[in-house]
C-alpha positions in Angstrom: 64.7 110.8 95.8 65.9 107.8 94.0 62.3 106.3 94.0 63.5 103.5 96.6 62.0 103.1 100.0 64.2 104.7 102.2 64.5 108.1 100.8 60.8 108.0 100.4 60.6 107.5 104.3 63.5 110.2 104.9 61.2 112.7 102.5 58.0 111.9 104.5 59.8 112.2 108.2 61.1 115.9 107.1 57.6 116.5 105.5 56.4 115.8 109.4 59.4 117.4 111.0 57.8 121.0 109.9 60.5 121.3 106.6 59.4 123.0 103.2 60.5 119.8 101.3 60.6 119.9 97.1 61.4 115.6 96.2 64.0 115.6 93.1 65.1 112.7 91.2 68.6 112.8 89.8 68.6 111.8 86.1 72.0 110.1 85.7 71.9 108.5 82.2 70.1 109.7 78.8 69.2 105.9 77.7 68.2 105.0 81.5 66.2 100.8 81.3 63.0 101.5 81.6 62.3 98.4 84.0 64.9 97.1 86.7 66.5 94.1 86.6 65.9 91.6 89.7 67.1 94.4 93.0 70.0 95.6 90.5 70.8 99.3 89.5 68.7 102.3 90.4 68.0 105.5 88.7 65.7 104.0 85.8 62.5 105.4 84.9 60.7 103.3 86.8 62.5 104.4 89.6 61.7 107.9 88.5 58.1 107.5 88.5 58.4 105.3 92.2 59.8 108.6 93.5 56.5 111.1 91.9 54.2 108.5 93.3 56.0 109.1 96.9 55.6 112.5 96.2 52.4 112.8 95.0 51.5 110.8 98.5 52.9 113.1 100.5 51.8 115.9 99.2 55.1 118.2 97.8 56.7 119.4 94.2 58.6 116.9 92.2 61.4 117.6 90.0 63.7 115.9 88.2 67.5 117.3 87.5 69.4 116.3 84.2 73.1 115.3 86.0 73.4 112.9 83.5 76.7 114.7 81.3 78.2 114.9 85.0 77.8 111.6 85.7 79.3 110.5 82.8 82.0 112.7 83.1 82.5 112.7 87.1 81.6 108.7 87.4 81.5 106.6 84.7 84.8 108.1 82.9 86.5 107.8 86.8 85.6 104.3 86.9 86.7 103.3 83.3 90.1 105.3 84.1 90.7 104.0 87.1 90.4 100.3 85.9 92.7 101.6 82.8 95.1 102.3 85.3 95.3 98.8 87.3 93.2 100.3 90.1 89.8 99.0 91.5 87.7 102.6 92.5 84.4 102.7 94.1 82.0 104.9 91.8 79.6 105.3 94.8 82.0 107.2 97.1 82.8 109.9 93.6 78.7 109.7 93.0 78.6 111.0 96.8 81.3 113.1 96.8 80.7 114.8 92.8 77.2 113.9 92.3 74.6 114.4 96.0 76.6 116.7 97.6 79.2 118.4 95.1 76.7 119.5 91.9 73.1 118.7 93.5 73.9 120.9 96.9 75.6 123.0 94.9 72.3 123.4 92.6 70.1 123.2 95.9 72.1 126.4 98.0 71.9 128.4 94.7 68.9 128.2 94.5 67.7 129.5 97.8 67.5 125.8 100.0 68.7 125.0 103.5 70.1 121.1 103.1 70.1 118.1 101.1 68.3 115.4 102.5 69.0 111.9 101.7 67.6 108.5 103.0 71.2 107.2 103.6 72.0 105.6 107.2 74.0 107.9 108.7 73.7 110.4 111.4 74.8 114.1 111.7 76.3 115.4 115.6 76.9 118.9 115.6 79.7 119.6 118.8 79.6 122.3 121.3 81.0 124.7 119.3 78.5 124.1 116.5 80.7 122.0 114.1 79.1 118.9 112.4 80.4 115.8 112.6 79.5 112.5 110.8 78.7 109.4 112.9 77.4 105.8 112.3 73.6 105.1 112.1 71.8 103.5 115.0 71.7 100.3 112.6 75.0 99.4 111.9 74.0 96.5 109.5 72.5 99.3 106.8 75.3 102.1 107.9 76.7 103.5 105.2 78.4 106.3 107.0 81.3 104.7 104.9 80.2 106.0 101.6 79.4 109.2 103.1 83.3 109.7 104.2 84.0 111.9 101.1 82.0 114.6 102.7 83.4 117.9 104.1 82.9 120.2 106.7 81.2 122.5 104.6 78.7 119.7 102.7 77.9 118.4 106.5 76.7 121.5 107.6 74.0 121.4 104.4 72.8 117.8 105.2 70.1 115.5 106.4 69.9 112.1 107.7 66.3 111.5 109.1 66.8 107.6 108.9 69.7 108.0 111.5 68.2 106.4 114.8 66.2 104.0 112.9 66.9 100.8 114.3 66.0 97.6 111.4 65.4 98.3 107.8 62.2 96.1 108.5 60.7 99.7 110.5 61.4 101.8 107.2 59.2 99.9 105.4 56.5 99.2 108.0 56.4 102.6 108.2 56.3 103.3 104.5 53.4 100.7 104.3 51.4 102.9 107.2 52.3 105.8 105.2 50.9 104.3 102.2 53.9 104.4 100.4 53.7 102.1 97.1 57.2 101.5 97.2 57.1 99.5 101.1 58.0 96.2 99.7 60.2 97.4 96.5 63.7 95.3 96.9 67.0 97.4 97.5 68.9 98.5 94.7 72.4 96.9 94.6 75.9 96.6 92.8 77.1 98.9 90.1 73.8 101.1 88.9 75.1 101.9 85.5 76.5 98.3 85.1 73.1 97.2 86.0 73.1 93.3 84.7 76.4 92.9 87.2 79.1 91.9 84.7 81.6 94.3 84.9 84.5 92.3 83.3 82.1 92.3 80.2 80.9 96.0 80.4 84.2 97.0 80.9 85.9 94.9 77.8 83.6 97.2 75.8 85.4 100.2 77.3 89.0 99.6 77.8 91.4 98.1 75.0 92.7 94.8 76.7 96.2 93.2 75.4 96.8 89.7 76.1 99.7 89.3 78.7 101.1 87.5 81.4 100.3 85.8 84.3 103.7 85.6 87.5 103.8 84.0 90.6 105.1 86.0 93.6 108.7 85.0 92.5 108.2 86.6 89.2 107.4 83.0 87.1 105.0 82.9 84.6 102.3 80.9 85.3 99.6 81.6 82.9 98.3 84.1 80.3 95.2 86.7 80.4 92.7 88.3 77.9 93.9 91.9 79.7 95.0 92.9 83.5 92.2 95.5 83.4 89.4 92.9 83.8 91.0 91.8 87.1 91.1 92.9 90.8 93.0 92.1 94.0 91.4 89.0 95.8 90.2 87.3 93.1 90.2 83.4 92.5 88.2 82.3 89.8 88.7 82.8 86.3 92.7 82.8 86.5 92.8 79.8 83.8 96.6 79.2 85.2 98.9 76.7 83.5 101.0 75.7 86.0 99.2 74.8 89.6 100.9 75.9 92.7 103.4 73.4 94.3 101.3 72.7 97.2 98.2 72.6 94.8 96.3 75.3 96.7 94.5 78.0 94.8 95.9 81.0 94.2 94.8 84.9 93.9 95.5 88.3 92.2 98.0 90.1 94.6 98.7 92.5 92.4 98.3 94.1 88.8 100.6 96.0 87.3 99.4 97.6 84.1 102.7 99.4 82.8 104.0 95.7 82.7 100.8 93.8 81.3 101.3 91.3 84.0 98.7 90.3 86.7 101.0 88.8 89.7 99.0 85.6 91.6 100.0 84.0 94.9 98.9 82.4 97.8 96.0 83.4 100.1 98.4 84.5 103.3 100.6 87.2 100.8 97.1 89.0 100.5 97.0 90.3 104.0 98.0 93.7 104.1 99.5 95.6 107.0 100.1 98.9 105.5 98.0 101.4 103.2 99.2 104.7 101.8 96.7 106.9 100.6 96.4 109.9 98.8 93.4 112.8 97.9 92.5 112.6 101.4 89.7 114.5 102.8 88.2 114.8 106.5 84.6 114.6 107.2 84.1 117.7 109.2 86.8 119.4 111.0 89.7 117.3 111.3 91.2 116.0 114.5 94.5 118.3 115.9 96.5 115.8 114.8 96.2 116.2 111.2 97.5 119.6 111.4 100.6 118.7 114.1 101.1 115.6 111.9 101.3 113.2 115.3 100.0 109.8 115.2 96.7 109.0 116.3 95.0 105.4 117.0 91.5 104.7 114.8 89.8 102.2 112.7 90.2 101.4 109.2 87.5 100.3 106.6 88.1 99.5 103.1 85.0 98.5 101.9 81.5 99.6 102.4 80.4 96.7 104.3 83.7 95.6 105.7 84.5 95.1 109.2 86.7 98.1 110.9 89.9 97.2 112.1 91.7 98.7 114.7 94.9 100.8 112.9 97.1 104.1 113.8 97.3 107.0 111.1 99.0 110.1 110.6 99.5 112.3 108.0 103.1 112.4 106.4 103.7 115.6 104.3 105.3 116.0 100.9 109.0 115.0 100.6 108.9 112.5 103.6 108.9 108.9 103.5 108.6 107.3 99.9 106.2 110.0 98.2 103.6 107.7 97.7 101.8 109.3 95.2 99.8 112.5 94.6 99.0 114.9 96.7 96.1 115.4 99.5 94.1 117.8 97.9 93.6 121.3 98.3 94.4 124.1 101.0 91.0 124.9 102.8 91.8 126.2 105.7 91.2 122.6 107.5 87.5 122.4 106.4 87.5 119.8 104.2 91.7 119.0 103.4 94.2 120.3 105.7 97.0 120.9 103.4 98.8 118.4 101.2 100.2 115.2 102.4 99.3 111.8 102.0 97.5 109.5 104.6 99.7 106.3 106.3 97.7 103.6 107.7 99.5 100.7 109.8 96.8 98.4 110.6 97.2 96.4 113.5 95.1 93.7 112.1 95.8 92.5 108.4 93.7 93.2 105.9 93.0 91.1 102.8 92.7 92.0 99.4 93.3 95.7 99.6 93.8 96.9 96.1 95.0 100.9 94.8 91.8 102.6 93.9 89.7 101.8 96.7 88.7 103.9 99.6 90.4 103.8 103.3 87.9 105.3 106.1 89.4 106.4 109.2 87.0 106.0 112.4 87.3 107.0 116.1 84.3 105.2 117.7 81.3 106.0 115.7 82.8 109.1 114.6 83.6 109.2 110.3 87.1 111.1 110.6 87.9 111.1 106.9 89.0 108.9 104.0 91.5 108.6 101.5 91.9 106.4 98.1 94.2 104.0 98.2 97.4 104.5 96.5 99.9 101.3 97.8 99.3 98.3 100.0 101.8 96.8 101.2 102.4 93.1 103.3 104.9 92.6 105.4 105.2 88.8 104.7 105.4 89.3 100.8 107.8 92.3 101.4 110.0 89.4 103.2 110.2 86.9 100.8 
């Protein structure tokens, strides 16, 4: 329970589903605010005491679990490493996948309970056979099915949606209002929670040693200087301070970084569509489809970012030694559960995407169906690979 509105709601509707429920709040960070700022972050002690009042409501135990060395270790070191290493990672996908349902179901099945449930939108299937599979909520404006992507077969089986069919976010909170719920009307948590004032070029400055370097055009001409590549991502416009405008005087964007070099490479909008994505670690959310294990192609769609529009793209997986290598491997041998062998993932998108950068987080769909995801190791364009 993070003590925001929706898992309050999910809590209540298993309470009333005929569940033995027990609400615990995850404390992810020693020195936690003790008020939020504006909607930003989550996991502060006021949201700690939001989620005993829910409790107390309804009418169950309240805990609260210490994760916070695991978070540190598991999210906030992934996040400063990542950006070390010139990529852009998503530290809600590694909270999901380390955090909810690696150490807390871990915890939960240990100690004797059936599921973790979550207020996330998102919706558990199980097939014929009695496999789970995960699937888009009803409301596709709060899904976040994409964030969920990390999970396995395994962690599927041992989790709850009860906020799947619910059609508007406005129903959550009239019915949290009815339910006399003090936390009806509390505004959504949002962006980084342990970067909770928003300025992660400043938090991470603190973190990560920057060295003044260079900034190229596509061509490989220096156009400018920066503070440290670390502090910039794919996509971005503003605060390039270039000296030398482009020859047609448009603006122009980070394409690429390249931290071995020091060098942030800029260009025009049109060389940030990207038709190709390689990615590696790659999991499947429930059992994966036959051909992952044949290694055929197979048509889906393609998300990159939580709240990104799908595209329509073939995959298939290309095993170690073929093609360019493209990085690390897939993962670990589970039988197909969660991994099904090494390998890593090739996307070819069928519609460009823009400002795809290494580090992020590829989810393959079919339908509303979540078949897995993969981090991003290259991106590649077409048109710049031309010029």
């Amino acid at each position: 329970m993070s003590g925001g509105v929706d898992s309050a709601v999910a809590a209540a509707r298993a309470v009333e589903a005929g569940h033995d429920v027990v609400g615990v709040h995850l404390a992810l960070s020693r020195m936690p605010g003790t008020l939020r700022t504006g909607s930003r972050g989550c996991c502060t002690i006021e949201d700690s005491r939001d989620a005993w009042r829910a409790c107390d409501v309804l009418g169950i135990p309240y805990y609260v679990w210490d994760f916070s060395e695991r978070f540190k270790e598991d999210v906030v070191q992934d996040f400063i490493d990542e950006y070390a290493a010139g990529r852009t990672p998503n530290p809600c996908m590694r909270c999901n996948e380390r955090i909810k349902f690696a150490a807390l179901l871990e915890k939960a099945i240990a100690l004797g309970f059936d599921a973790v449930c979550t207020g996330h939108y998102a919706k558990v299937i199980t097939d014929a056979e009695g496999n789970p599979e995960l699937h888009r909520a009803a409301d596709w404006a709060k899904d976040q099915s994409y964030v969920l992507g990390v999970l396995t077969h395994e962690q599927l089986k041992h989790s709850m949606f009860p906020l799947a069919d619910t059609p508007s976010k406005a129903e959550v909170r009239a019915e949290a209002e009815r339910r006399g719920l003090s936390v009806a009307n509390k505004p959504d948590s949002h962006d980084i929670c342990f970067i909770p004032d928003g300025d992660t070029a400043g938090w991470l400055a603190e973190k990560i040693e920057m060295t003044t370097g260079d900034i190229v055009d596509e061509s490989g001409a220096k156009v400018g200087e920066h503070p440290g590549a670390n502090a910039f991502t794919v996509g971005q416009r503003r605060g390039l301070k270039l000296g030398t405008p482009a020859a047609d005087g448009r603006p122009r964007f980070v394409l690429e970084i390249r931290p071995k070099e020091n060098k942030v490479v800029v260009g025009p909008e049109a060389l940030l569509a990207i038709d190709e994505i390689r990615g590696i670690k790659v999991s499947w959310a429930g059992l994966p489809i036959a051909e992952v294990h044949t290694g055929g192609e197979f048509d889906c769609h393609a998300q990159v970012r939580a709240h990104g529009d799908p595209v329509p793209a073939t995959a298939r997986m290309e095993r170690p030694g073929a093609g360019d290598g493209g990085g690390n491997d897939g993962g670990s041998d589970d039988g197909g559960a969660g991994t099904a062998g090494h390998g890593n993932l090739v996307v070819t998108l069928k519609e460009p995407l823009r400002g795809v950068a290494p580090g992020q987080t590829v989810v393959l769909y079919q339908g509303s169906r979540v078949l897995g995801q993969a981090t991003i190791d290259a991106a590649r364009s077409l048109q710049r690979a031309a010029l």
